[in-house]
C-alpha positions as CSV (number, residue, x, y, z in Angstrom):
1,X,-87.4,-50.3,45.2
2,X,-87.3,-48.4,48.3
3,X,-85.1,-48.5,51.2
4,X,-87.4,-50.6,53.1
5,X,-87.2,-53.5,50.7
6,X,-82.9,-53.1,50.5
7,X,-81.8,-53.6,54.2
8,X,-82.9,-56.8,54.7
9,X,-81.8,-58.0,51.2
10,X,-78.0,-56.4,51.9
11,X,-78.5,-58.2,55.5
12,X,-79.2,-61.6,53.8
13,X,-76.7,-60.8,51.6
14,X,-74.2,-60.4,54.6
15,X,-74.9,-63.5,56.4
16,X,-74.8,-65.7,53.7
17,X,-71.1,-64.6,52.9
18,X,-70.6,-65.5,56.1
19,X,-71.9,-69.0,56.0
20,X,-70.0,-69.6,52.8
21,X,-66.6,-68.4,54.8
22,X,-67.4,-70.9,57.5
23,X,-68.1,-74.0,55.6
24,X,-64.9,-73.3,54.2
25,X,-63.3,-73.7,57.5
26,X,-65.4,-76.7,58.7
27,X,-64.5,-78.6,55.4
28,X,-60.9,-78.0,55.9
29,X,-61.4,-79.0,59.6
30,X,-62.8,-82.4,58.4
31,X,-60.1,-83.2,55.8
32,X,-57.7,-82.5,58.1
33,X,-59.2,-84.9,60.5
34,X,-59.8,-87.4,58.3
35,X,-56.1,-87.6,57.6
36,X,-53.5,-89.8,59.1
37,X,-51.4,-88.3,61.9
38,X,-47.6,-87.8,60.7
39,X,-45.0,-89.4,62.3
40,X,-42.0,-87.7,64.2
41,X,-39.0,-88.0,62.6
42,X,-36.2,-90.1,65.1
43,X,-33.7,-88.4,67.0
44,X,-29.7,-88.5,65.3
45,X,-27.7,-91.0,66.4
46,X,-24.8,-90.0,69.0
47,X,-21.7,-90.5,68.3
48,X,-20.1,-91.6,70.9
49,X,-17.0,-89.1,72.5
50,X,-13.6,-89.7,72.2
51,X,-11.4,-89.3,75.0
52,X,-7.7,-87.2,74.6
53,X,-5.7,-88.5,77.7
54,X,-3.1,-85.7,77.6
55,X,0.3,-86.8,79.1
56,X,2.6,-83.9,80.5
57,X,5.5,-85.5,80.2
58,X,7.2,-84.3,76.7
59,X,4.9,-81.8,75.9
60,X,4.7,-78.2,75.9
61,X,1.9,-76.9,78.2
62,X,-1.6,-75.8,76.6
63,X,-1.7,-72.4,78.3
64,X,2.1,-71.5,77.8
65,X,3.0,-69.1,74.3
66,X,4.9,-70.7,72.0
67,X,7.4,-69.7,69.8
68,X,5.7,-69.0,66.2
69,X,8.1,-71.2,63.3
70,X,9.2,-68.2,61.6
71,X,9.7,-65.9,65.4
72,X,13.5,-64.9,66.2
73,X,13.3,-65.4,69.6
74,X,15.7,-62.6,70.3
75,X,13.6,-59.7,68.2
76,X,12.0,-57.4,70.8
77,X,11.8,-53.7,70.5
78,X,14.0,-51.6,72.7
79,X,11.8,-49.8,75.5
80,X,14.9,-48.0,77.1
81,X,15.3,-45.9,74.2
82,X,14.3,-42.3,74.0
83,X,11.5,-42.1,71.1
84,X,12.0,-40.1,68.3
85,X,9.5,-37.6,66.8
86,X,8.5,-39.4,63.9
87,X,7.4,-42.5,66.0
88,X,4.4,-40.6,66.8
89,X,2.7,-40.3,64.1
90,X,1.7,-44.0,62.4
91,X,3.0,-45.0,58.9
92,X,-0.2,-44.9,56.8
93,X,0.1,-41.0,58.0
94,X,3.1,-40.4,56.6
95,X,4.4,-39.7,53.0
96,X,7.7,-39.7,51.7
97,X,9.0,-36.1,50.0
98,X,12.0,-36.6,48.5
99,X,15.8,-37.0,49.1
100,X,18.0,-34.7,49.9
101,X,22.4,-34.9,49.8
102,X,24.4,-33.0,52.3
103,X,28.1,-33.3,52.1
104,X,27.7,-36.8,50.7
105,X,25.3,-38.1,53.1
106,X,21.7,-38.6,51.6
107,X,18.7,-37.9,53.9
108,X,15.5,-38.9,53.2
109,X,12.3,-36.4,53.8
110,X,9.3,-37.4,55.5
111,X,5.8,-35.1,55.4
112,X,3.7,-35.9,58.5
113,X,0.0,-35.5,58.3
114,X,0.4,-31.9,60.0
115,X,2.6,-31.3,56.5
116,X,5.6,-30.7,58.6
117,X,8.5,-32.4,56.6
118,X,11.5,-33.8,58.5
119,X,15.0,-34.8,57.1
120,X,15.8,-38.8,58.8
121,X,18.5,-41.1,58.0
122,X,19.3,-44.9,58.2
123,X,19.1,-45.6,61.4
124,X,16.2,-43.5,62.7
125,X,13.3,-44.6,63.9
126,X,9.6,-43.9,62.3
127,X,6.1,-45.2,63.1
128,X,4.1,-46.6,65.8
129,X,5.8,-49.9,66.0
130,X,9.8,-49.2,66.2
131,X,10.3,-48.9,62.3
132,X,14.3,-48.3,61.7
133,X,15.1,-46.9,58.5
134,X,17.1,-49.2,56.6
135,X,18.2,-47.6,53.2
136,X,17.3,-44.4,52.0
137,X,16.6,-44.8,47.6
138,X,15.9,-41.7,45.6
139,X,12.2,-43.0,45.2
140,X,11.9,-45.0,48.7
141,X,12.6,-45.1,52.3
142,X,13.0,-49.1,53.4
143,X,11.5,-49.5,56.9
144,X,12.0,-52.8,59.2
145,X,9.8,-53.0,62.0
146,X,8.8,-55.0,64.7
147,X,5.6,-56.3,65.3
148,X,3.6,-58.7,67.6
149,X,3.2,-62.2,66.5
150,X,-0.1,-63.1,68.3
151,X,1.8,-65.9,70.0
152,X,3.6,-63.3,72.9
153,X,6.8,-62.2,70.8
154,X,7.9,-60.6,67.8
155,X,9.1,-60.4,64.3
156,X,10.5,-58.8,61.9
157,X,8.0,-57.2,59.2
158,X,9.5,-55.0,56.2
159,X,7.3,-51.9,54.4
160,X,8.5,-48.4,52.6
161,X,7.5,-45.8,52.2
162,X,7.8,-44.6,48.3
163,X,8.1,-41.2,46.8
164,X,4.3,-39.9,45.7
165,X,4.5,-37.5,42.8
């Protein structure tokens, strides 16, 4: 067979392939016509809105804070006093050292996260959000501070910080 006699075979070829692909689509056309139309599925039904008549009188306003159950009311941290060294630096960054006793009195030692260690007793102040020392332990330092609420005040939260070997 020569070359001649090939082309118009691989051209009949071609266009009959393409025939095929096209009665495909017509035959889907027609059953898809032929079928019913679907319906729509019907909007939800409302409900209807209830109606809160708020009445002033007796009630605390919306927009004021409140006082959270568990709040002291009184707890706020003391901005008129002068900051100590160790409230810089945030609790998670320090590390408690050791204890140490001087003429009966025990101080606790703190490492800060420049490895600087500082002696502090109960009493002092440590952390970012007015932690007071509380007791000093041989393998713990007890911290109170105070915290926000969320609600506009504070309260009292409790941590340590405990000896790491």
């Amino acid at each position: 067979m020569n070359i001649r006699q090939i082309i118009p075979l691989l051209l009949c070829a071609a266009l009959a392939a393409c025939s095929s692909r096209d009665a495909d689509l017509n035959k889907f056309l027609e059953q898809t016509k032929a079928e019913p139309p679907g319906g729509i599925e019907p909007l939800p039904e409302v409900k209807p809105y209830d109606r809160f008549v708020y009445d002033a009188a007796g009630r605390r306003s919306p927009f004021a804070p409140g006082v959270a159950g568990g709040a002291s009311a009184g707890v706020r941290p003391n901005s008129n006093r002068n900051r100590e060294y160790l409230e810089g630096f945030p609790l998670d960054g320090l590390k408690m050292a050791g204890t140490m006793s001087v003429k009966g009195r025990t101080y606790g030692l703190v490492k800060t996260a420049d490895n600087k260690v500082q002696q502090v007793l109960p009493g002092n102040y440590l952390g970012l959000n007015d932690g007071r020392i509380t007791k000093i332990e041989p393998s713990k330092i007890t911290i109170t501070e105070i915290v926000p609420d969320g609600l506009g005040g504070y309260i009292e939260r409790g941590t340590a910080l405990e000896l790491t070997e």
